[in-house]
C-alpha positions in Angstrom: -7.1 61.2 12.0 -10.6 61.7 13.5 -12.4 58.8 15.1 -15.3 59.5 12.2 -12.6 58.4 9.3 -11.1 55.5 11.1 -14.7 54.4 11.6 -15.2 55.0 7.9 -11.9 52.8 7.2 -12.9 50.3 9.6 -16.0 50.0 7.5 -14.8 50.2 3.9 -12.4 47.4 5.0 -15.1 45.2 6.8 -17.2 45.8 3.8 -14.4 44.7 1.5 -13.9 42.0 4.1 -17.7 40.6 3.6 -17.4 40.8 -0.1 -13.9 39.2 -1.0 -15.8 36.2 1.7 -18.6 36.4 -0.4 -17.4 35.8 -3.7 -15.1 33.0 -2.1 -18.0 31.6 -1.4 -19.9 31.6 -4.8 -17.0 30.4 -6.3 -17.0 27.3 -4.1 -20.2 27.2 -4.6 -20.2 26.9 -8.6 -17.2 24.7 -8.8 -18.8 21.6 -6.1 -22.0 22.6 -8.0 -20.4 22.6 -11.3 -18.1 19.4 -10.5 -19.4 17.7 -7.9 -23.3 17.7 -7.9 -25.6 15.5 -5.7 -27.4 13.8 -7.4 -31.4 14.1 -6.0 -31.9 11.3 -3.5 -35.1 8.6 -4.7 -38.1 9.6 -3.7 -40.4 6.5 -4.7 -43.0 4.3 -3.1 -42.2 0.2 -1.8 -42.3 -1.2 -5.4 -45.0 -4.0 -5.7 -43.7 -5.6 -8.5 -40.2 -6.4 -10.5 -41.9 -4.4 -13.3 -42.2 -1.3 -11.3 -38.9 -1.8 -9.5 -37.5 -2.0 -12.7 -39.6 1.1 -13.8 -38.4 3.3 -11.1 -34.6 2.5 -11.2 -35.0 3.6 -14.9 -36.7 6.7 -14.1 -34.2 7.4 -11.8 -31.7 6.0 -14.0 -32.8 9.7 -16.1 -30.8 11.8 -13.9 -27.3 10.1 -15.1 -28.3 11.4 -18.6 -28.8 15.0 -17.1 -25.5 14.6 -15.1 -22.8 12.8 -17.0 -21.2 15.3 -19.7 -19.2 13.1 -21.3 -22.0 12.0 -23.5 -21.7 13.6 -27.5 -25.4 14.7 -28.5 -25.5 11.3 -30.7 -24.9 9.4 -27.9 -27.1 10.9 -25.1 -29.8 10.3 -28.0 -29.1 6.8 -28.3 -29.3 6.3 -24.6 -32.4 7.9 -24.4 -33.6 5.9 -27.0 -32.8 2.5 -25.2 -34.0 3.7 -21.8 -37.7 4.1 -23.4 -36.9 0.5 -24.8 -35.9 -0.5 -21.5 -39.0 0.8 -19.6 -41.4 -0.7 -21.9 -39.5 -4.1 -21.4 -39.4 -3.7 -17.5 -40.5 -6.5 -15.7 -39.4 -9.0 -18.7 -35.9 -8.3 -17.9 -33.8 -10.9 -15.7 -31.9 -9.2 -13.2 -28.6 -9.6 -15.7 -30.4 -8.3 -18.4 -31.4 -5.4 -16.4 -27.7 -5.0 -15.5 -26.7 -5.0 -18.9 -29.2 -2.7 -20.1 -28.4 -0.2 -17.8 -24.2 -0.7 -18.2 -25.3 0.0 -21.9 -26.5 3.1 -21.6 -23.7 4.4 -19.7 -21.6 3.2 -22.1 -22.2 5.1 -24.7 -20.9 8.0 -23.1 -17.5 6.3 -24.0 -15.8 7.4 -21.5 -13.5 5.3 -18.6 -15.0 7.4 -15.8 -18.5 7.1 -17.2 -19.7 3.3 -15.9 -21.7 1.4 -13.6 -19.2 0.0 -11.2 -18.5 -3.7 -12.2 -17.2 -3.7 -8.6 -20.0 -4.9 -7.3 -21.3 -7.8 -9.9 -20.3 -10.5 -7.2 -22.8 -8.7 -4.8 -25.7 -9.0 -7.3 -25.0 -11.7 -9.3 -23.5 -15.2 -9.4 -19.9 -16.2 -9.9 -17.5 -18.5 -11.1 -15.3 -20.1 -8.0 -12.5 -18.8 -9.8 -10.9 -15.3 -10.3 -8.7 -13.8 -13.0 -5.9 -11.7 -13.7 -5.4 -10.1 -17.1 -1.7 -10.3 -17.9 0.2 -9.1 -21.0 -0.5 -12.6 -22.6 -4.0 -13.1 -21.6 -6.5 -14.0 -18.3 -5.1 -16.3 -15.4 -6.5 -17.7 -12.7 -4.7 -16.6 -9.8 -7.2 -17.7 -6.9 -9.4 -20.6 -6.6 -12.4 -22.3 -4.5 -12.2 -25.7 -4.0 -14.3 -26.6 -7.3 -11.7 -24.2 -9.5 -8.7 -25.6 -7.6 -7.6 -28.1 -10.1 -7.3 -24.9 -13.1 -5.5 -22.8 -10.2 -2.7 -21.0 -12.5 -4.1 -21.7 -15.8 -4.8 -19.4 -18.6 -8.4 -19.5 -19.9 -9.0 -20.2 -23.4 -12.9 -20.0 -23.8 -15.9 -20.6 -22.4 -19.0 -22.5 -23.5 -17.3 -22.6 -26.9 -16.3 -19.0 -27.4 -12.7 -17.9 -27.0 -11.8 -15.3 -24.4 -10.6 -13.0 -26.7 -14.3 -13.1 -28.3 -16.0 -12.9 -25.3 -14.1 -9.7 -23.9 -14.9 -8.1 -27.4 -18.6 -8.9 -27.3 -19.1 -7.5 -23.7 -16.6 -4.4 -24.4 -19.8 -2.6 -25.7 -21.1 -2.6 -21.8 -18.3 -0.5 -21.2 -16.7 1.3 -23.9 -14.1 3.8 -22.9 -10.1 3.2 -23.5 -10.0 -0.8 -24.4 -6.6 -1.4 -22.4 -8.4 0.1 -19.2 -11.2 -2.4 -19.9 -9.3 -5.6 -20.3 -7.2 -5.0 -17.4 -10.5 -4.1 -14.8 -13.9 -4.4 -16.2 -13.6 -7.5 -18.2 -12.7 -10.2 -15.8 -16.3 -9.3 -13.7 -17.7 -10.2 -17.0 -15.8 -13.3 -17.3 -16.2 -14.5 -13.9 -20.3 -14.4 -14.1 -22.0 -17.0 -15.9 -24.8 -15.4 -15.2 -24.0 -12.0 -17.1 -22.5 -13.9 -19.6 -25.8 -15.7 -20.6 -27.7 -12.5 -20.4 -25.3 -11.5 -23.3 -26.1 -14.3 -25.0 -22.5 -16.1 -24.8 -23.2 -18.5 -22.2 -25.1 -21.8 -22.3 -27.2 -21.4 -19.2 -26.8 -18.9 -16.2 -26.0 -21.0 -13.7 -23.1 -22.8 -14.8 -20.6 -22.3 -17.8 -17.9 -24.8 -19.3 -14.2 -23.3 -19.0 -11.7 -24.4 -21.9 -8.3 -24.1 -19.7 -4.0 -24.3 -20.7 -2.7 -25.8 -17.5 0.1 -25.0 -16.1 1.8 -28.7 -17.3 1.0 -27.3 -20.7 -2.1 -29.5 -21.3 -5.5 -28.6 -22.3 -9.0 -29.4 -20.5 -12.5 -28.5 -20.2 -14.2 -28.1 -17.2 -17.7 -27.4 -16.2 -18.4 -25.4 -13.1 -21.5 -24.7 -11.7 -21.5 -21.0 -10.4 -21.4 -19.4 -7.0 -24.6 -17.4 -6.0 -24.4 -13.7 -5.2 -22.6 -12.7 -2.3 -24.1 -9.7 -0.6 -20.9 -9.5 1.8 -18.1 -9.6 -1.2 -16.8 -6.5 -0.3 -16.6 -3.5 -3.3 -14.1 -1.9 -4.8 -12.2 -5.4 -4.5 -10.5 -5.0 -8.3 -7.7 -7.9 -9.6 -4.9 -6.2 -8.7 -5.5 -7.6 -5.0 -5.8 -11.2 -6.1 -2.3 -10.8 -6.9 -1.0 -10.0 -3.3 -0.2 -12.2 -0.3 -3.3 -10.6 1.6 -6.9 -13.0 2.0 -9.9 -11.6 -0.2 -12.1 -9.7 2.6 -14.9 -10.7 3.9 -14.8 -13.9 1.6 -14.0 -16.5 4.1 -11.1 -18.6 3.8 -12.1 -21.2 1.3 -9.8 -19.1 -1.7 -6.3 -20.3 -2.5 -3.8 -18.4 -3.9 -1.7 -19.1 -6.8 1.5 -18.2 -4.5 2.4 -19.1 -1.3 1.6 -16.7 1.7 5.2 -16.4 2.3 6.2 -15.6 -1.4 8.4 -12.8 -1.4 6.3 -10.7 -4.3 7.6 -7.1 -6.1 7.5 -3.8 -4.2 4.5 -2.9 -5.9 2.3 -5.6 -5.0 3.6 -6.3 -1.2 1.9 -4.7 1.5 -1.2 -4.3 0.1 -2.7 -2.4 2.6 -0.8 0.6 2.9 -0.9 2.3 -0.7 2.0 4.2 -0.4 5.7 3.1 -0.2 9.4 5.0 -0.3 12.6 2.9 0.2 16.3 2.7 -1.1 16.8 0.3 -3.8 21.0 0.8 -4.2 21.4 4.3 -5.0 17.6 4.7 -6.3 14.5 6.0 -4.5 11.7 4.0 -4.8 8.5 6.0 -4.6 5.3 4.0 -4.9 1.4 5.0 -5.3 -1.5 3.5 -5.8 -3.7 6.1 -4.5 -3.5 10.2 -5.2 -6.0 10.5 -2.1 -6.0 9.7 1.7 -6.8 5.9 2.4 -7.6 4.6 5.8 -5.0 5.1 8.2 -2.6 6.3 5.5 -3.0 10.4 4.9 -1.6 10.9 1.7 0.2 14.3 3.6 1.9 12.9 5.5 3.8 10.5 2.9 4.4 13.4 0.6 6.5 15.0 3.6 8.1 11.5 4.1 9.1 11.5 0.4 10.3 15.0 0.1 12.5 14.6 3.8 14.3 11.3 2.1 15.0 13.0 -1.0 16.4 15.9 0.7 18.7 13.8 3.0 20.0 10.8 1.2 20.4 12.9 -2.3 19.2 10.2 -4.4 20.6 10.1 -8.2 17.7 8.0 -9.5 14.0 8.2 -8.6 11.6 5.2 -9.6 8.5 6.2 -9.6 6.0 3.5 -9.4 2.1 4.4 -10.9 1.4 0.9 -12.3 -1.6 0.7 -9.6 -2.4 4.2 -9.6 -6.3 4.2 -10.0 -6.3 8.2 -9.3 -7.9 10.3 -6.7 -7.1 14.1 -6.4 -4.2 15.2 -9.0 -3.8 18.4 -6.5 -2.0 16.3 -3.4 0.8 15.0 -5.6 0.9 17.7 -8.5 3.7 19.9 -6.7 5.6 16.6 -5.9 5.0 15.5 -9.5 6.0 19.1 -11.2 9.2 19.3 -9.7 10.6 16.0 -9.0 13.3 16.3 -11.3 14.8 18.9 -9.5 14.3 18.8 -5.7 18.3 18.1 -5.4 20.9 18.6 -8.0 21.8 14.9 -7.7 18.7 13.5 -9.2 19.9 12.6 -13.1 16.9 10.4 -13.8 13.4 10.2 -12.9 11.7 6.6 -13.9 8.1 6.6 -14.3 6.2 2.4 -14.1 3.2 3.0 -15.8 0.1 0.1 -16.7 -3.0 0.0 -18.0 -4.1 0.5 -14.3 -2.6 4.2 -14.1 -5.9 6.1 -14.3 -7.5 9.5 -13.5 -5.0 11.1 -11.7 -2.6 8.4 -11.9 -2.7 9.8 -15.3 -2.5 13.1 -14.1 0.9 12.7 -11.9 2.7 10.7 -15.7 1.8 13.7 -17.4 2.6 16.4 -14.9 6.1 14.4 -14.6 6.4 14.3 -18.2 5.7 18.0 -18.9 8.0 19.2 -16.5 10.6 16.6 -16.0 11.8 17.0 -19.9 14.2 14.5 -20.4 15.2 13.4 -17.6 11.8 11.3 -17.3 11.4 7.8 -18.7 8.3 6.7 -19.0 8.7 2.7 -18.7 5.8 -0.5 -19.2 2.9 -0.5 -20.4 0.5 2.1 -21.9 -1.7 4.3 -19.1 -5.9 3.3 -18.8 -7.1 6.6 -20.6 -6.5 8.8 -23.3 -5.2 11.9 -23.2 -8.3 14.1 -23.4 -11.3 12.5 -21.1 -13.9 13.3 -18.9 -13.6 12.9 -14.8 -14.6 14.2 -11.5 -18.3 13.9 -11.1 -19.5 11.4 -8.8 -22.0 8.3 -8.2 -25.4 7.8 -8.1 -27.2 4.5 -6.8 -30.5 3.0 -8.3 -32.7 2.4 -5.6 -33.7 -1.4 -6.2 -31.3 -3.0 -8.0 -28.5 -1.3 -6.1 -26.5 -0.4 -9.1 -24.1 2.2 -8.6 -22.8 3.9 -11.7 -20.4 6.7 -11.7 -20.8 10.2 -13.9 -18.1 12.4 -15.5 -18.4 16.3 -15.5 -15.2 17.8 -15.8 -13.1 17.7 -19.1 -9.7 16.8 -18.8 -7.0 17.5 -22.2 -2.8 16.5 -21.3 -2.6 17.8 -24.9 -3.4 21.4 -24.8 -5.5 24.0 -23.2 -9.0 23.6 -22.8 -9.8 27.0 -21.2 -13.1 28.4 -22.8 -14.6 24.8 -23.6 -17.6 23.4 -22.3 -16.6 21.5 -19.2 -13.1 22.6 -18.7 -11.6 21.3 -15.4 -10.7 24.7 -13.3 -7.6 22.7 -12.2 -6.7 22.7 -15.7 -5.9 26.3 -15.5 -3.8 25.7 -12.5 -1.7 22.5 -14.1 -1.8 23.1 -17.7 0.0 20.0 -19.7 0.9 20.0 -22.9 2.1 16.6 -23.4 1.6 14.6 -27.2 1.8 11.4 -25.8 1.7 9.3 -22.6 3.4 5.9 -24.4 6.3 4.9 -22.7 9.9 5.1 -24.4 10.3 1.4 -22.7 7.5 -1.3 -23.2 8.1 -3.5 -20.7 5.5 -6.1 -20.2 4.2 -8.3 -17.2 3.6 -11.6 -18.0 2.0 -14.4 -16.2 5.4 -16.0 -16.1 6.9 -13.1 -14.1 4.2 -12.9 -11.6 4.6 -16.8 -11.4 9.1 -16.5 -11.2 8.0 -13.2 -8.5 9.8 -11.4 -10.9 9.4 -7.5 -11.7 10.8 -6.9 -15.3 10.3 -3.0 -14.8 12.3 -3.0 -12.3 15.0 -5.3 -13.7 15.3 -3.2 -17.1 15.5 0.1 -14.6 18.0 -1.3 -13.1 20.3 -1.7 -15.7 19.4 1.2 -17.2 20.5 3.3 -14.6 24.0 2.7 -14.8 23.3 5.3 -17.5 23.0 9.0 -16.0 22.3 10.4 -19.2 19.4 11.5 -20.4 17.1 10.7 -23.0 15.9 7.4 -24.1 15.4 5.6 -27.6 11.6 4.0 -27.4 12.3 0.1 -27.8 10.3 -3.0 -26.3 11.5 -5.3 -24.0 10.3 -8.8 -24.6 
């Protein structure tokens, strides 16, 4: 072969090179752009006024409407609707109003990834010197200040004459999405902030609110507590779920008491809060926890897959408990091989147990219905019912307002567990890669956690798995435990 054809090889196959690169790179391209977009940065003057603070977080406020897809054309209309309303009220709204109006809006895309963060309420608004947990038979307090220390471990009843029940109905329409997912995160912001709550009309005055509480002796009393005032250092993304371990609420300073002693000797899936991933023997069981699907700080998600896989491989488990109760999601690709074929990674694995709550979200969601699909019957799926439905909207990502410092969080790729959504607006490319075609995410077992087993340190997913795995068969008949 003559130099002049392996010059001519050398550049078809640099050519062919630069293209395949090339189109590699426009597809990366259009699926960040497509799933991940930044959102433009503010570009406003110092505001003078609250009016005209108010008026530019709203105009800003606009681009949430151009990026979150989960909105139906009804909806996107009614939210533009009450954003005109909103910026011909600007500068009559109290900052909880403002909060409100704005949680509104995003509501309607009725979606669970479609929200401004209620994370961060404490930061910007007062609080009650109490926090709550929402059990299976209603909101606890499980941590206290010294003014709330008395109702420590009782369940509220009502405030400033409303029942709890009515209140977490009446401020559901700030949030929308699955209700279950609500009660358990969202809501308990709502009820810990008198000032929120008055904004809504449910509370007396906005600085302090009058709690109707069952003690823990069984008696009834009414208490009035005069709130907390915004905490700029209460550290986000601080959900209830934490309140329930043995570790001290960052940043807050010591003056919280726990329900529990420090020393208490608390589940699997709420010890060691820190790390969010945990594998260890229970008898002849592997107990495989998550409450990430994503690298955490100082725990690579990697690695613990490789951990998982190594102690499957060597101590040839026959039962596999796999725990998502605090699963709040992440990136469904790290865990979706893991998730595909955990049913048959050794030939001794007969059952595969999947703990599921109302906090199993995103791609929490993703790993029960991967498991599901693929697992057939060797999966039971036992607890409570998972934080979304089965066709939602997710990935996206946040935008801030630039005064109030409200950061709300947009949906833009379309998730469906029940079928293909190739050729619809929106489809999820990593739908094509993981199809799922599951027709429901209920578990065969309802086991629920009351406030009694957190108080016994009692986990009564655990205790029905363990009797039920002295059955290797397959194949469970759905049933409730009480």
């Amino acid at each position: 072969m003559t130099k002049k054809w392996l010059w001519r090889i050398a550049l078809w196959l640099g050519s062919a090179v630069i293209v395949v690169l090339a189109l590699f790179a426009i597809l990366v391209y259009t699926y960040q752009h497509q799933f991940y977009p930044q959102v433009p940065a503010p570009h406003f003057s110092a505001p003078q006024s609250i009016e005209e603070a108010q008026r530019q977080d709203l105009q800003y406020f606009r681009h949430y409407l151009e990026y979150d897809r989960a909105y139906t054309p009804a909806a996107r209309a009614e939210a533009s609707r009450l954003l005109e309303e909103y910026l011909f009220r600007a500068g009559h709204l109290t900052a909880a109003e403002f909060e409100l109006g704005v949680a509104r809006m995003a509501a309607l895309a009725d979606n669970g990834h479609s929200k401004v963060y209620p994370d961060g309420f404490r930061r910007r608004h007062n609080s009650l010197p109490c926090l709550l947990y929402h059990f299976s038979d209603g909101y606890y307090i499980v941590r206290a200040r010294p003014a709330c220390q008395a109702l420590l471990g009782g369940r509220l009843l009502g405030i400033d004459g409303h029942s709890t029940a009515q209140i977490a109905d009446r401020m559901f329409r700030y949030a929308l999405g699955p209700r279950n997912h609500y009660d358990q995160y969202i809501a308990p912001f709502y009820l810990e902030s008198p000032e929120l709550l008055h904004a809504a009309g449910l509370a007396a005055a906005p600085d302090q609110v009058t709690l109707h509480v069952l003690l823990q002796d069984g008696t009834e009393r009414d208490a009035t507590l005069a709130a907390d005032p915004a905490d700029p250092q209460w550290e986000e993304r601080i959900t209830s779920d934490f309140y329930l371990s043995a570790e001290p609420v960052p940043a807050a300073g010591s003056s919280w008491s726990a329900l529990l002693p420090a020393d208490a000797q608390l589940p699997f899936f709420l010890s060691d809060f820190a790390n969010p991933f945990h594998a260890m023997r229970v008898g002849d069981a592997l107990y495989v926890g998550f409450r990430s699907n994503q690298d955490v700080k100082g725990h690579p998600i990697a690695a613990f897959l490789a951990t998982v896989r190594q102690q499957i491989a060597t101590n040839k488990p026959r039962i596999i408990i796999l725990d998502l109760r605090l699963d709040k999601g992440g990136d469904l690709t790290t865990t979706a091989d893991l998730m595909s074929h955990i049913t048959t990674l050794v030939p001794s694995i007969k059952r595969v147990f999947v703990l599921t709550s109302a906090w199993t979200f995103s791609a929490g969601i993703s790993s029960v219905a991967l498991a599901r699909e693929h697992g057939g019957e060797k999966v039971t799926v036992v607890g409570e019912q998972v934080g979304d439905r089965l066709r939602f909207w997710g990935e996206g990502g946040t935008m801030t307002l630039p005064n109030s410092k409200i950061t709300l969080r947009f949906a833009t790729g379309l998730h469906d567990y029940t079928r293909s959504c190739l050729g619809e607006r929106g489809c999820y490319w990593m739908m094509r890669l993981y199809p799922m075609h599951v027709r429901t995410l209920l578990p065969e077992v309802i086991v629920p956690y009351t406030f009694a087993d957190y108080r016994a340190l009692r986990d009564p997913l655990l205790d029905y798995v363990s009797q039920a795995s002295a059955n290797t068969e397959p194949g469970v008949t759905p049933r409730s435990v009480p």
